[in-house]
Structures are given as C-alpha cells and as structure tokens.
N, CA and C atoms as a LAMMPS dump frame, in Angstrom:
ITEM: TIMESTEP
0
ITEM: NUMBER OF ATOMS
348
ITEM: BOX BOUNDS ff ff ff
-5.0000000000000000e+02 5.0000000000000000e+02
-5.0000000000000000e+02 5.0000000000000000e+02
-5.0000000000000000e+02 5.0000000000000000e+02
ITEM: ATOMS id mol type element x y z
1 1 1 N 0.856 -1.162 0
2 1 2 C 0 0 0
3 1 3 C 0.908 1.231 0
4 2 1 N 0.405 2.054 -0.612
5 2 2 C 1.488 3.166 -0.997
6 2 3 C 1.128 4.48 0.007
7 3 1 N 1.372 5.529 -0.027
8 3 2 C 0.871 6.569 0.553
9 3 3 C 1.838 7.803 0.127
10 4 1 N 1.432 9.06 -0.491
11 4 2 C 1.985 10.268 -1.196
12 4 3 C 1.17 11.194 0.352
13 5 1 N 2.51 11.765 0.714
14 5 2 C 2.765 12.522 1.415
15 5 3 C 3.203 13.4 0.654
16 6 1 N 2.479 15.426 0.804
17 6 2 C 3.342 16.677 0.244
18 6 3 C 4.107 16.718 1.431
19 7 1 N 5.686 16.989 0.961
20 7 2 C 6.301 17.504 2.098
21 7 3 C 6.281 18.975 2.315
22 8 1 N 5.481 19.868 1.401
23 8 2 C 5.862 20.95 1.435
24 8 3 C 4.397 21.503 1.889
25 9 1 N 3.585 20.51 2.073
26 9 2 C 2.657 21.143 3.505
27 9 3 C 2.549 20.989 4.437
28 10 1 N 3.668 19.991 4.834
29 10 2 C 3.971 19.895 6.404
30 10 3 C 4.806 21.488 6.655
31 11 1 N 4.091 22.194 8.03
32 11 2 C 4.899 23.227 8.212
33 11 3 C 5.879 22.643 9.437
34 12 1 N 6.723 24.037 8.877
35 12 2 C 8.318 24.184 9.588
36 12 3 C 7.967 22.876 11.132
37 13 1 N 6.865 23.471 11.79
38 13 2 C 7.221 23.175 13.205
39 13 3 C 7.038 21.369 13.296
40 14 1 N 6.513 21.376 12.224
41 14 2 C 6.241 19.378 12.449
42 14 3 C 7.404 18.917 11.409
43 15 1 N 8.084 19.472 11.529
44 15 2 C 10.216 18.799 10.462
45 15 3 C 10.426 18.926 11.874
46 16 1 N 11.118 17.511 11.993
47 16 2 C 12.006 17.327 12.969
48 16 3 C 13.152 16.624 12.234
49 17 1 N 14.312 17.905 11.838
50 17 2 C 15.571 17.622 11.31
51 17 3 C 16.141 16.762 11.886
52 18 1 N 17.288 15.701 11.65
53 18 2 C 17.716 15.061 12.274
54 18 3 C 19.664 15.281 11.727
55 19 1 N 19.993 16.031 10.681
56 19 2 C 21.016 16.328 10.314
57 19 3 C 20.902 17.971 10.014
58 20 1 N 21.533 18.915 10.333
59 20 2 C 21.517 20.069 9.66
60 20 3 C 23.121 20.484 9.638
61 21 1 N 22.996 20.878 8.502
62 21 2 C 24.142 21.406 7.777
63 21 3 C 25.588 20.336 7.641
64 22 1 N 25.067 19.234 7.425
65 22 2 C 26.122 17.793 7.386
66 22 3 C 26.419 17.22 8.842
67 23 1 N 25.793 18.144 9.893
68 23 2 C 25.821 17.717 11.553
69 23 3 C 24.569 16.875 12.24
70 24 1 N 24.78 15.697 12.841
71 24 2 C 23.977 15.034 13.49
72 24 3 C 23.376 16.053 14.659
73 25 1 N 21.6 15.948 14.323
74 25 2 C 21.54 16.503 15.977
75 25 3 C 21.188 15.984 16.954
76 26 1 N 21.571 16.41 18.132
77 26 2 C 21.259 15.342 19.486
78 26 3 C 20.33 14.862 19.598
79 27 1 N 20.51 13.586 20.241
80 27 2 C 19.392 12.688 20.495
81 27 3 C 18.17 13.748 21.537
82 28 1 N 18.669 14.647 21.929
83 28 2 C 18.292 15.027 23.244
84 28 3 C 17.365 15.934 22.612
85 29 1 N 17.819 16.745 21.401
86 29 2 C 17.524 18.013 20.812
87 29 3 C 15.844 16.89 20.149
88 30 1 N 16.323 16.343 19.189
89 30 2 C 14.759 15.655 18.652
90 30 3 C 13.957 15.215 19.556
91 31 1 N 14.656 14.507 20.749
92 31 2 C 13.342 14.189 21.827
93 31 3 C 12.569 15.207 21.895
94 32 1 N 13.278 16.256 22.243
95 32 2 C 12.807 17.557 22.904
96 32 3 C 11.51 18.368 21.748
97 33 1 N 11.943 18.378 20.365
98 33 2 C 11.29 18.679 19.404
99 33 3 C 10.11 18.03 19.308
100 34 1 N 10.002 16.693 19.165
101 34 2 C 8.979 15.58 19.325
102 34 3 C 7.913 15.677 20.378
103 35 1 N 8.627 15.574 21.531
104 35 2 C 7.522 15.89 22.636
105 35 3 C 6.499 17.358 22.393
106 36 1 N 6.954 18.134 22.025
107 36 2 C 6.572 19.24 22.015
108 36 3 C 5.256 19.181 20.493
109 37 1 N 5.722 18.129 19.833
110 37 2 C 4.318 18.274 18.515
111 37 3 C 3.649 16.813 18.631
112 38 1 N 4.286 16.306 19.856
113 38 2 C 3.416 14.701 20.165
114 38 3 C 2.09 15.298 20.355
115 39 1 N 1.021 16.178 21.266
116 39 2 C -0.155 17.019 21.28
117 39 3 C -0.9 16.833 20.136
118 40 1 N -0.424 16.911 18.857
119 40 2 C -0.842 16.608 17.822
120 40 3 C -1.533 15.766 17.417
121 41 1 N -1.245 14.221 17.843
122 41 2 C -1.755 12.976 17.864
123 41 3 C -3.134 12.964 18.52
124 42 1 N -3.243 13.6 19.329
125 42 2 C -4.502 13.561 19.8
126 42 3 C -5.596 14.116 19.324
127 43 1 N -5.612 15.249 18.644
128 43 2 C -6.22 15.802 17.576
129 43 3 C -6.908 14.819 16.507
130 44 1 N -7.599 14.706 15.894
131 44 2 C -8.235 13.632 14.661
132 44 3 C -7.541 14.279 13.803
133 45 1 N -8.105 13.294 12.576
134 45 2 C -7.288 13.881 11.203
135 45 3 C -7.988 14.607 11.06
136 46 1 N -9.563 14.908 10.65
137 46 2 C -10.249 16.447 10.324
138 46 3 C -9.786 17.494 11.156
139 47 1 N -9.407 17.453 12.035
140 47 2 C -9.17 18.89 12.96
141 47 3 C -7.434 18.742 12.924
142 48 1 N -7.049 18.04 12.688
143 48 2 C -5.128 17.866 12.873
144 48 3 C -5.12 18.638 11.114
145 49 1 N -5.955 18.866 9.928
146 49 2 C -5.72 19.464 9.085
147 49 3 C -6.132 20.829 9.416
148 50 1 N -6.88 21.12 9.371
149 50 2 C -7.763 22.267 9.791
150 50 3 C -5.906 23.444 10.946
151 51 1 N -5.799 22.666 11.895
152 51 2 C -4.792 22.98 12.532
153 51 3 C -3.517 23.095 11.744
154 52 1 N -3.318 22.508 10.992
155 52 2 C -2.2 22.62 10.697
156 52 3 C -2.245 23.804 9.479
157 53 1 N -3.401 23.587 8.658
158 53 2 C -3.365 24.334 7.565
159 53 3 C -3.385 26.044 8.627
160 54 1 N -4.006 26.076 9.566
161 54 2 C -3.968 27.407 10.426
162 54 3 C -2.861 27.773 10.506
163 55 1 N -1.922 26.79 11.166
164 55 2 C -0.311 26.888 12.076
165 55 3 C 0.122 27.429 9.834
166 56 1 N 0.273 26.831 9.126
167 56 2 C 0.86 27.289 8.172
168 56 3 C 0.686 28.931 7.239
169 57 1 N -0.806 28.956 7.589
170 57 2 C -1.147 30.554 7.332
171 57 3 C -0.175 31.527 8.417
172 58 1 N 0.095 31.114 9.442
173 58 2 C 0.449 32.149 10.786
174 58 3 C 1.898 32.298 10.072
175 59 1 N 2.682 31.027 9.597
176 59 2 C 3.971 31.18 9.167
177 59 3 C 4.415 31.673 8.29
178 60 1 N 3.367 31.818 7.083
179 60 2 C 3.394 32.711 6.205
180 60 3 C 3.405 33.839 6.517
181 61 1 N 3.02 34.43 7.536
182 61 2 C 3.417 35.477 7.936
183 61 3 C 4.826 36.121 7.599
184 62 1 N 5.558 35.063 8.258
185 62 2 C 7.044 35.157 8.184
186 62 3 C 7.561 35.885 9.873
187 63 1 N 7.097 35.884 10.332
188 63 2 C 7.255 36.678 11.899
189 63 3 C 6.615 36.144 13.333
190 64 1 N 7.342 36.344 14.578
191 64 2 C 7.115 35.649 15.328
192 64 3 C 5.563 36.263 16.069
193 65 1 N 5.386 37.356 16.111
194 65 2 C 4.128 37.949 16.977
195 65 3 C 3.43 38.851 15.147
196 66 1 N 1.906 38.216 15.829
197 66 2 C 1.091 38.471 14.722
198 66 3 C -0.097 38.779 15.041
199 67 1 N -1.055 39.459 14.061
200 67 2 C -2.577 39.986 15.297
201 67 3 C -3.554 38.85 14.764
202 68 1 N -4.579 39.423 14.815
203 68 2 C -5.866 38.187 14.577
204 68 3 C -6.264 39.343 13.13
205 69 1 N -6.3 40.287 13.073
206 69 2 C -6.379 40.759 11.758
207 69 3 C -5.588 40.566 10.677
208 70 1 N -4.342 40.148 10.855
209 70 2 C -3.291 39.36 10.06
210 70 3 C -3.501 38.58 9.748
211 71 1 N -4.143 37.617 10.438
212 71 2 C -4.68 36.228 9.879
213 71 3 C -5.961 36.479 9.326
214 72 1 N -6.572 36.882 9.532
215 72 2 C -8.425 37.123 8.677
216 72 3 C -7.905 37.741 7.235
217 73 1 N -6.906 38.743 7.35
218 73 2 C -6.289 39.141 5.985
219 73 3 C -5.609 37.771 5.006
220 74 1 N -5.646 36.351 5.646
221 74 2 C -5.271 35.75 4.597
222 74 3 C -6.552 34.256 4.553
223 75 1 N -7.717 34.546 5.263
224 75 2 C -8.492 33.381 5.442
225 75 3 C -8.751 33.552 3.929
226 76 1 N -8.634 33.892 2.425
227 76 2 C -9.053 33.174 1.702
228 76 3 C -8.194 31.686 0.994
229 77 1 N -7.15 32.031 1.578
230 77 2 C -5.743 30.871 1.881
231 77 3 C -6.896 29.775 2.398
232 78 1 N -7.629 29.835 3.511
233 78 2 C -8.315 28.863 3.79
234 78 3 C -9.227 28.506 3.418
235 79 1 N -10.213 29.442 2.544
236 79 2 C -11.251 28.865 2.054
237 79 3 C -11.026 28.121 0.828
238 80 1 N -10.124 28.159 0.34
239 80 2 C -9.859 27.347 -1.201
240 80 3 C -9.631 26.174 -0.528
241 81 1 N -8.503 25.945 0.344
242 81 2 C -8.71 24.542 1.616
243 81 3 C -9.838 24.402 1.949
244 82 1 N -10.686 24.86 2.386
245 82 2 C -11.779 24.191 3.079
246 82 3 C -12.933 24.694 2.461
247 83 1 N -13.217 24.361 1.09
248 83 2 C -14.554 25.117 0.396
249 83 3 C -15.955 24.992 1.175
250 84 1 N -16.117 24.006 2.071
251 84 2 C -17.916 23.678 2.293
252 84 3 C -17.839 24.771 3.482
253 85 1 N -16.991 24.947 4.243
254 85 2 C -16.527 26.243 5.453
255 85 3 C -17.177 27.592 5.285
256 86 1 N -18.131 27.712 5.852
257 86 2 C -18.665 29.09 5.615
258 86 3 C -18.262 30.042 6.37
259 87 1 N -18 29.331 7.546
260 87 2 C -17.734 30.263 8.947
261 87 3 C -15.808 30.166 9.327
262 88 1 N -15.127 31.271 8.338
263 88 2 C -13.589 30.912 8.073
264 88 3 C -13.195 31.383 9.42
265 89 1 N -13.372 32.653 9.657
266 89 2 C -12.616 33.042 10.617
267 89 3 C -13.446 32.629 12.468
268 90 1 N -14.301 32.096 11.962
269 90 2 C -14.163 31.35 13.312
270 90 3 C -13.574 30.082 13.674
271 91 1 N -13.556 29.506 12.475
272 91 2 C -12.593 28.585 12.614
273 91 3 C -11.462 28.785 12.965
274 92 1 N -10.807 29.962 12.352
275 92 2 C -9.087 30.443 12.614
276 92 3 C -9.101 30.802 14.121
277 93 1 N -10.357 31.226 14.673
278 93 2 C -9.816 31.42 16.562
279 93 3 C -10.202 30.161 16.709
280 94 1 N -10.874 29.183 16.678
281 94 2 C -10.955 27.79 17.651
282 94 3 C -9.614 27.598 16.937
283 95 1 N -9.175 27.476 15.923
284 95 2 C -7.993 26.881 15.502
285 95 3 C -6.597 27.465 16.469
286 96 1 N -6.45 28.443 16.764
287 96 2 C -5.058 29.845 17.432
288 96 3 C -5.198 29.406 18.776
289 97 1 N -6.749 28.92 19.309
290 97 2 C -6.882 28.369 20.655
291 97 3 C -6.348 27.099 20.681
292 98 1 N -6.792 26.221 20.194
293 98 2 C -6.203 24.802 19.968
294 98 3 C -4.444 25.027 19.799
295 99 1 N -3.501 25.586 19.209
296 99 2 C -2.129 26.123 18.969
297 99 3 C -1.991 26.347 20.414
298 100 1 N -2.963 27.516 20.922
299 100 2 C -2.249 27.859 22.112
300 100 3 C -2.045 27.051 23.452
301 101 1 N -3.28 25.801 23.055
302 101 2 C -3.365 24.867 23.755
303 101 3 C -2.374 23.855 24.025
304 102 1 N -1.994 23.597 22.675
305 102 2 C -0.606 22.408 22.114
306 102 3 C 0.643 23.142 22.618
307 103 1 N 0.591 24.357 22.889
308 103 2 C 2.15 24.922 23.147
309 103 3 C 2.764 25.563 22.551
310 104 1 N 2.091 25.908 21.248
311 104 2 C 2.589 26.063 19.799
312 104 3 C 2.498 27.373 19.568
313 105 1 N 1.491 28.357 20.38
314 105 2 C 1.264 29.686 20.107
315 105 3 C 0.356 30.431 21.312
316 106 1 N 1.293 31.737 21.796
317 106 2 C 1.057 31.802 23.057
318 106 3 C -0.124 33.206 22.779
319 107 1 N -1.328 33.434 23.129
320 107 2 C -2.355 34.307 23.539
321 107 3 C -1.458 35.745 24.222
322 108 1 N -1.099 36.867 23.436
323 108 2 C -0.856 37.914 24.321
324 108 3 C -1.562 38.956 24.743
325 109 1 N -3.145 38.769 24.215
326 109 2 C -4.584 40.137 24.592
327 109 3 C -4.585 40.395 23.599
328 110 1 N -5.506 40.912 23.385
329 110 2 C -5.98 41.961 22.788
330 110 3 C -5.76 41.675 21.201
331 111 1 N -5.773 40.037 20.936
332 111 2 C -6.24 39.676 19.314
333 111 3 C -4.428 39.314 18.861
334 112 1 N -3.598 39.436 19.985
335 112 2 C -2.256 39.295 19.516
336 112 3 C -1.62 38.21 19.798
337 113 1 N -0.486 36.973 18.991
338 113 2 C -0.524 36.114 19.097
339 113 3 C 0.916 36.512 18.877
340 114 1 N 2.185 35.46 19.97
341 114 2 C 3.22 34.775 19.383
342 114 3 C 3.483 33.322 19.087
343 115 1 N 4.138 32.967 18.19
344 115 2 C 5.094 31.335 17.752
345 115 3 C 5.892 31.482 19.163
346 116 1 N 5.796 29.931 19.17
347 116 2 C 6.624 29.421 19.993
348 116 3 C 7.524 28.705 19.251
C-alpha cells in the first residue's frame, strides 16, 4: 500500500531535522522537538488538518508575533482549503486556541498572538 505525502505542507514546526548542515543533531535536541508536537496525535485527522493548515497561514506570515487581523487578511488561503466552510474566521480562533493549547502559540490580549 502506498501513501503520497506533500512535504511541502507539512509546516516548519512538524520537520524534525535530524542532520543540519552535514551535523547530526542530538538525540536530546529531537526528543525535545517531538515531545513538544506529540499534542498533535490527539487531535483527529479532520481537525489535525484544519490545525495545521492554520499553524501554516500564521507562518506565512514570516514573523514571530502576529494579530488576529493578520490572519483574517489571509483566510481566503483557507477557504480554497476548506470550500464547504462558511464560517472561516471562526474557525481560525478555535484553531489559534487549539495552537495555544498544544504549546505552539502563546495568547498575548488583545487579538495578539506569538510562535513558539
């Protein structure tokens, strides 16, 4: 049984390098990486996409602290993903909550969000 994985929609934070730049990295360093997107698993696959396709809009950003109007400025990124979705940007806050839940993105008030 086969299975086609894009690697280029897995975002940054779910690569867990294991060589960078011709250097092995510590056993200690990937544990550490791993634990931190194990959270994930628990999620289903409908909502582990939904999440992830979120976590990948935020990165497009390109920056570590971002508002909630930053992201509504790119929910049509999500509606071509998720056509039957009527209700985008409520999805994108249950989605930023769920992130902030996993560890992945910390709540700073007032609609403002950092990457962890």
């Amino acid at each position: 049984m086969g299975c086609n994985i894009v690697l280029s929609n897995i975002p940054p934070d779910a690569r867990i390098p294991l060589v960078i730049e011709g250097r092995p990295v510590t056993a200690r360093v990937v544990r550490e990486r791993y634990a931190r997107l194990r959270p994930l698993e628990q999620l289903g696959i409908d909502k582990r996409g939904w999440t992830l396709d979120v976590l990948n809009v935020v990165r497009s950003l390109g920056k570590r602290e971002f508002s909630l109007p930053e992201i509504y400025s790119l929910e049509n990124q999500l509606a071509r993903l998720h056509p039957r979705n009527r209700h985008i940007r409520d999805k994108i806050r249950q989605q930023l909550q769920v992130l902030r839940d996993l560890g992945l993105v910390g709540f700073l008030g007032r609609g403002r969000y950092r990457l962890f």
